[in-house]
Structures are given as structure tokens and as C-alpha cells.
C-alpha positions as CSV (number, residue, x, y, z in Angstrom):
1,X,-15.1,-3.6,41.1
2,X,-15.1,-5.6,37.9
3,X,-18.6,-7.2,37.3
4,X,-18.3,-10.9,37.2
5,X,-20.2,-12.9,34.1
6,X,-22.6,-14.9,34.5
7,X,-21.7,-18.5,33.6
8,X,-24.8,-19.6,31.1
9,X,-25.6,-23.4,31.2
10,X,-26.7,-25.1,27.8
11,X,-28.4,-28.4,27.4
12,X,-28.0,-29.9,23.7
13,X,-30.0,-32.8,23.3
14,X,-31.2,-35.0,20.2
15,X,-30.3,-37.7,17.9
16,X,-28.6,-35.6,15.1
17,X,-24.9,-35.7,16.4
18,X,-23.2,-34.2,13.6
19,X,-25.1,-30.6,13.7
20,X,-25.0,-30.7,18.0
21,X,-21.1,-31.1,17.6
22,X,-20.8,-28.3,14.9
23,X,-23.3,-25.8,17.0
24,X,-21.4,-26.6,20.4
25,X,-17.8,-26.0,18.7
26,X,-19.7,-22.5,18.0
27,X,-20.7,-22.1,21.3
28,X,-17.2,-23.2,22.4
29,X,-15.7,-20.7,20.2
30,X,-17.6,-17.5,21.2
31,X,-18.3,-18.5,24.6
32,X,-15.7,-20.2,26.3
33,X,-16.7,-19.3,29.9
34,X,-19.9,-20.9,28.9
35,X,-21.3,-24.6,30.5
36,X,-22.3,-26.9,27.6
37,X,-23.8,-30.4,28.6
38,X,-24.6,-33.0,26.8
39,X,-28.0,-34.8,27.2
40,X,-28.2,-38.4,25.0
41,X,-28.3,-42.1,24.9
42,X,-25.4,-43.7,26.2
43,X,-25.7,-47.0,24.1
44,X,-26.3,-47.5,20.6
45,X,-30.0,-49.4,20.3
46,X,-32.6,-50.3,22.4
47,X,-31.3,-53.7,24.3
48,X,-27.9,-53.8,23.4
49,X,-24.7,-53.1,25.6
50,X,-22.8,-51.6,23.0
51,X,-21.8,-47.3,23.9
52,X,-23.6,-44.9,21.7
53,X,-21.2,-43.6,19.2
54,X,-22.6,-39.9,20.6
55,X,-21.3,-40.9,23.7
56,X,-18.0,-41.7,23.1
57,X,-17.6,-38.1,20.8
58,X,-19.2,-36.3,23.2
59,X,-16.6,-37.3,26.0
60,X,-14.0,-37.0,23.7
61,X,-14.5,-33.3,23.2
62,X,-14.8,-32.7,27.1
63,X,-18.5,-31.9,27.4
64,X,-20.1,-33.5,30.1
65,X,-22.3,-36.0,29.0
66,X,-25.6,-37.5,30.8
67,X,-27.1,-40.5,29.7
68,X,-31.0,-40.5,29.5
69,X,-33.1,-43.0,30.1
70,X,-36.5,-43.3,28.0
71,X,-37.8,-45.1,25.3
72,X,-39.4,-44.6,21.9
73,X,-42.7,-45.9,19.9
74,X,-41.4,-48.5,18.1
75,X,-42.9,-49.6,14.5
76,X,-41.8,-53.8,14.6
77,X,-43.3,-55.6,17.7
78,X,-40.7,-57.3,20.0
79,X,-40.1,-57.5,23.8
80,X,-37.8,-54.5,23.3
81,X,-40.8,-52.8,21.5
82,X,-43.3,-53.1,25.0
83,X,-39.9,-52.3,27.3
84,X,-39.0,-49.2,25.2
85,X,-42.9,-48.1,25.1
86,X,-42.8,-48.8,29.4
87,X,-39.9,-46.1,29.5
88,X,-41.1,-43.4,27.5
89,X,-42.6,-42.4,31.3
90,X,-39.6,-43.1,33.0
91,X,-38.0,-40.7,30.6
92,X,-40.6,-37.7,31.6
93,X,-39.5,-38.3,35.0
94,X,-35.4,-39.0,34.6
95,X,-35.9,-35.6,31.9
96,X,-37.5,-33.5,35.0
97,X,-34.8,-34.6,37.6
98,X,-31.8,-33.8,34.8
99,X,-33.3,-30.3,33.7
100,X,-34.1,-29.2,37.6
101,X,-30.2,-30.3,38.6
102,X,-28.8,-28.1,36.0
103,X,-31.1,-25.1,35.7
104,X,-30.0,-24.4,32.3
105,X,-30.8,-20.9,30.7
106,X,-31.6,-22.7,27.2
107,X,-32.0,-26.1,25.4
108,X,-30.7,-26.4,22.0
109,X,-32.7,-29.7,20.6
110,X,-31.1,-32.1,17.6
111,X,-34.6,-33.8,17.4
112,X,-35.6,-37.1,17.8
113,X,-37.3,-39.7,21.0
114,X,-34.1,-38.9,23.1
115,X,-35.2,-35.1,22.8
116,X,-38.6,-35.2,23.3
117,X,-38.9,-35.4,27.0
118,X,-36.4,-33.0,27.5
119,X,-38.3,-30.3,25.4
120,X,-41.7,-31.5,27.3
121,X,-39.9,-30.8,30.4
122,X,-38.1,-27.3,29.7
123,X,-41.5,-26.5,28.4
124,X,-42.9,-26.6,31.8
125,X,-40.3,-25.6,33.7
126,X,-40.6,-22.6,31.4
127,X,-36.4,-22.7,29.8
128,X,-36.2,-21.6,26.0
129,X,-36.2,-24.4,23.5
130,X,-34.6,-23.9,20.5
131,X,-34.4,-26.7,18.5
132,X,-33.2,-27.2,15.1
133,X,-34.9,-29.3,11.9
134,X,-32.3,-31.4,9.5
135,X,-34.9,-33.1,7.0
136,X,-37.6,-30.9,4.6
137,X,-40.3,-33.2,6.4
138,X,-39.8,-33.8,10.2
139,X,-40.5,-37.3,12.1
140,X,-43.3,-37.5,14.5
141,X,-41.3,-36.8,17.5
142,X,-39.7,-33.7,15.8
143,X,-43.3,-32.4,15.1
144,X,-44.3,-32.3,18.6
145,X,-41.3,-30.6,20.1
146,X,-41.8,-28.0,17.3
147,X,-45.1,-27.1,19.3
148,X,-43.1,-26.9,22.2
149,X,-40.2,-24.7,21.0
150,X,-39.5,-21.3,21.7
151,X,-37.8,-21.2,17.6
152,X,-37.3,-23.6,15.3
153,X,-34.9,-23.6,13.1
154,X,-34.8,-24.8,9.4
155,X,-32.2,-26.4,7.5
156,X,-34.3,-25.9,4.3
157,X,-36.2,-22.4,3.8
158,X,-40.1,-22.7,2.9
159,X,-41.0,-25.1,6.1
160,X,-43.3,-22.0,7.8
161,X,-46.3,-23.8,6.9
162,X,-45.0,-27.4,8.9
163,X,-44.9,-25.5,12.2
164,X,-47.2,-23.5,14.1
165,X,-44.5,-21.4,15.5
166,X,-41.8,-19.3,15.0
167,X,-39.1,-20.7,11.7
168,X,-35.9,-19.3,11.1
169,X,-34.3,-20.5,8.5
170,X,-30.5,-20.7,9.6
171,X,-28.8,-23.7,7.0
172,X,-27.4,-27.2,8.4
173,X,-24.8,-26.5,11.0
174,X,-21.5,-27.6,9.5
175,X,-18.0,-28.7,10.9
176,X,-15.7,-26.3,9.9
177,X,-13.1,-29.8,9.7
178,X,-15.3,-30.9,6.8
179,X,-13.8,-28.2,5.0
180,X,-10.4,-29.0,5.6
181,X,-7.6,-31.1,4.2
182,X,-7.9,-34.1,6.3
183,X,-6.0,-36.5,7.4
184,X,-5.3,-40.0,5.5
185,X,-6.5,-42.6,7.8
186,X,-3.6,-45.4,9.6
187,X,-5.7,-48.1,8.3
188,X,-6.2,-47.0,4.6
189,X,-3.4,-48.7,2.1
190,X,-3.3,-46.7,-0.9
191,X,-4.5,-48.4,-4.3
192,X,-4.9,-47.7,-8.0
193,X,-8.5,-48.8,-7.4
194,X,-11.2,-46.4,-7.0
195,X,-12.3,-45.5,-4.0
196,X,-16.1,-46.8,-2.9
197,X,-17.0,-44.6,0.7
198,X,-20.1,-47.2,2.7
199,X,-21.5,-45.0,5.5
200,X,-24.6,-45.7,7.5
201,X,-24.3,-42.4,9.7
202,X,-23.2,-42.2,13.0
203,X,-24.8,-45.5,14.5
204,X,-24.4,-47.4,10.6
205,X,-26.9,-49.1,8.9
206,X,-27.6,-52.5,9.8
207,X,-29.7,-53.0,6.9
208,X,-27.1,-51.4,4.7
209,X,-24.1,-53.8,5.9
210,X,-26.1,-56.9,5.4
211,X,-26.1,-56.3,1.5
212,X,-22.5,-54.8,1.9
213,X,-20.9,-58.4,3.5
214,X,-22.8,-60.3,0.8
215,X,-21.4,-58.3,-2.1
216,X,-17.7,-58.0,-0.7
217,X,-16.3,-60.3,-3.1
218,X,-17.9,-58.6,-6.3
219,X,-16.9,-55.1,-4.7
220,X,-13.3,-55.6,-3.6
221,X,-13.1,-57.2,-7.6
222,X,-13.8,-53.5,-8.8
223,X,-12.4,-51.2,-5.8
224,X,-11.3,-50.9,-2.5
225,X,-13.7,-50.0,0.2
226,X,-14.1,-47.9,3.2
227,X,-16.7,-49.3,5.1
228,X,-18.6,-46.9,8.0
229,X,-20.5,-50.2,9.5
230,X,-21.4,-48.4,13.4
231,X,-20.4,-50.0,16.3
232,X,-23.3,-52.6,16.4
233,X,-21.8,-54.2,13.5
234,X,-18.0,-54.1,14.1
235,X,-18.0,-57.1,15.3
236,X,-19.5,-59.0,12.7
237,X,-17.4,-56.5,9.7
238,X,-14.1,-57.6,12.0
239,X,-15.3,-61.5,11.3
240,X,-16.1,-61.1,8.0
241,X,-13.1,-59.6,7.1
242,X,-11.0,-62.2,8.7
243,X,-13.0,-65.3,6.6
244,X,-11.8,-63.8,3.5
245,X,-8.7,-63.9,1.4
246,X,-6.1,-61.6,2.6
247,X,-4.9,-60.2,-0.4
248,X,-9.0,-59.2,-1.5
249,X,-9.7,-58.8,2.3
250,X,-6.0,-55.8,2.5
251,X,-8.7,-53.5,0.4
252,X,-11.7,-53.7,3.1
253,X,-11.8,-51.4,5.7
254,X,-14.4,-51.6,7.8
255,X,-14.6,-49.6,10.8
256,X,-17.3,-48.3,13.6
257,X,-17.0,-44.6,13.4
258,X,-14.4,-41.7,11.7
259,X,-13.4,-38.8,13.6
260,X,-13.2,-35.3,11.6
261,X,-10.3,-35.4,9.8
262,X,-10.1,-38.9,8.6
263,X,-13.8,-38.1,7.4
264,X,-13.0,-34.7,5.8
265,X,-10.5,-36.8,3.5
266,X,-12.5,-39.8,2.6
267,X,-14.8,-37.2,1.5
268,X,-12.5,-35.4,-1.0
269,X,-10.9,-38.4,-2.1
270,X,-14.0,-41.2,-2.4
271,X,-14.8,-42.1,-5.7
272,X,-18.2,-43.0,-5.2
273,X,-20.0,-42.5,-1.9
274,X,-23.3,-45.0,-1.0
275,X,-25.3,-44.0,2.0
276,X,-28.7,-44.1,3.3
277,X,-28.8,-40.5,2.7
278,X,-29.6,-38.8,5.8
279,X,-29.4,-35.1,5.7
280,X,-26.1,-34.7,7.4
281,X,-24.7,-36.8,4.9
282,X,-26.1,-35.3,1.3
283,X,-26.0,-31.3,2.6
């Protein structure tokens, strides 16, 4: 009789889409017959309705996604400062109930508060952690799951002495669309003007689009502009856009989030690229 596989269940979890979407089209790849689910935030920042960019992706590619709910340490003090510090518990618990319903044989982490419980939880419930590091120095919540993990691994060599356990050095997990042609984007209108590429990362940069909306009429004088503003901010990019002239306004593109391809392009064809330069971004 022909012995039947086992079907392995992997929880990826963290805050660092990019790598977990490169690492589960791996997974994908060499183990179809495998179950991948997908263990995030389901919207974008702490009070707001708007769906987590993660979220959308994630169901996109057809991996089950379940939304967590916990919280974070905060550095500003608001009301949703104390409500996100009152779920960081509530997290522990929702963590415990989502690891012991899927009985996965490994977590793969992306670092990060979402993270964290999850790793505290397989911990204890004794499942290999394996969680990966993007930036040479780690955030405080990425520091305390490395104590946790079974391996850690490094997208910069020399970090040996940051954690107390095992490193292994493996690179930055990379979309193998990055490193193809691409696709020219519906929305782009081709100009003689350079190109000037505005991404805060996957959720944007508030901060970031604030000095972007007050400089769009000295910009669009010089070049035309895609603009990654995140889905907090669409909105307000959508409203700026329509205040302005038309004929500056045709060379603005502002839009929440690209998918592969259309990124893979802007990135070979961008003239100048300004972001807040998170790892994902400069590798």
C-alpha cells in the first residue's frame, strides 16, 4: 500500500509582509501538499477600520488568513495607547486558542507585536519557532522572541552576539517577481519627466505623505510621481489630487499599495526612489 504524507501545518506570523510572502511562495513551491496559514492584523493601525494591506495580499494568494487580536506598547500617550496596552493579554489568550486549533508542526515568525504572542505561545506548547531578523539591530519585541526561538535567522551575517541562541545567517527572503520585467501600471501615463518612486512600505508613511502633499506643486514642476501613500492615507492622496490642476495633478499617482509586477517595474524604471528605508526596501 502506498504510504500516505503527512500534511505539515505552518503558521507564518509577523509584521514584515514582504519576506513572509517570498518564504511562503517557497514553501508553496517545494511543498504543495503543505497547509500554510496566515496569522496577522486584519486592519491597518490601532483604532482605525481601514483592512491591513497584509490582509488583503494574503487572501489574494489563497492562504487562509486569521486575524489576531492583541495590542502593542505604544511610545505617544492616547486612549488608543491604554486600549492597545489592555490587549496585549487578550492577545496571549486569542494566540493560545489559534495555535491549539491548528496544531501546527512549526511557526515561521516575520517579527514584530503581532508576533510576539504567538512565539510566547508555541514556546509553551512546545512547536518550533523559527523566526527570521530583517534589520542589523532588532526592535524590542524582536529581541524577546529571539529568546524564545528554536533558530533565528539573520538577514545580515555578524548578529551572533545580539542573540543568545542559535543564528543562521540565511540573506533577506526575496520575491523572485522583483527580479522580473514587470508590468507597466494602468494608471501610469508615460512622460519625458523623470520618474520620482514615494513609498512608505506596505502600510505607507503617514509622516512621509504629510511633506509629500505639501511639496506636490514644487515636485510635479520637476517630475512625475508615483506615490505608495498605504491605505490609511488614500483617502486624503485621492482629495488632494482632485484640488489640484488637472494637467499638474495627470502626473500624480497616488495609490494604497502595488502588487509584484507593477512594483518590479517602478523599480527598474524610477529615477529616484525616496523611502523611509526599511530593510525590505534598501536590500
Amino acid at each position: 500500500m502506498k504510504q500516505i504524507s503527512k500534511q505539515h501545518t505552518v503558521i507564518v506570523t509577523g509584521g514584515h509582509l514582504t519576506p513572509a510572502v517570498a518564504t511562503i511562495e517557497q514553501i508553496r513551491l517545494r511543498h504543495p501538499n503543505w497547509n500554510v496559514v496566515f496569522v496577522g492584523r486584519k486592519h491597518a493601525l490601532e483604532g482605525s477600520r481601514v483592512i491591513s494591506e497584509e490582509y488583503n495580499f494574503v487572501k489574494v494568494l489563497g492562504i487562509r488568513f486569521i486575524p489576531l487580536i492583541t495590542g502593542r506598547i505604544k511610545r505617544d500617550m492616547s486612549f488608543y495607547t491604554v486600549w492597545s496596552l489592555m490587549k496585549i493579554p487578550v492577545g496571549f489568550f486569542h494566540a493560545w486558542w489559534i495555535v491549539a486549533r491548528q496544531r501546527p508542526d512549526a511557526i515561521l515568525s516575520f517579527g514584530g507585536y503581532v508576533a510576539f504572542p504567538v512565539v510566547i505561545v508555541a514556546w509553551l506548547l512546545r512547536v518550533p519557532v523559527i523566526t527570521h531578523e530583517q534589520t542589523t539591530k532588532p526592535g524590542l519585541a524582536n529581541r524577546i522572541i529571539g529568546r524564545f526561538a528554536t533558530r533565528i535567522c539573520t538577514s545580515f551575517p555578524g548578529q551572533d552576539a545580539i542573540f543568545s541562541r542559535a543564528v543562521t545567517y540565511t540573506g533577506l527572503p526575496l520575491r523572485k517577481s522583483t527580479f522580473e520585467k514587470g508590468s507597466v501600471p494602468d494608471f501610469y501615463l508615460h512622460s519625458r519627466l523623470p520618474m520620482l518612486f514615494i513609498t512608505g512600505g506596505s502600510t505607507g508613511s503617514v509622516s512621509i505623505n504629510d511633506v509629500v502633499f505639501a511639496s506636490l506643486p514644487r515636485l510635479l514642476a520637476a517630475c512625475c510621481i508615483i506615490h505608495q501613500v498605504g491605505s490609511v492615507s488614500a483617502d486624503r492622496a485621492h482629495s488632494v489630487k482632485q484640488r489640484g490642476p488637472a494637467a499638474v495633478m495627470s502626473r500624480y499617482h497616488p495609490v494604497p499599495y502595488l502588487d509584484a509586477a507593477t512594483y518590479s517595474w517602478i523599480l527598474q524604471n524610477a529615477t529616484i526612489i525616496v523611502g523611509r528605508s526599511g530593510a525590505n526596501s534598501v536590500i
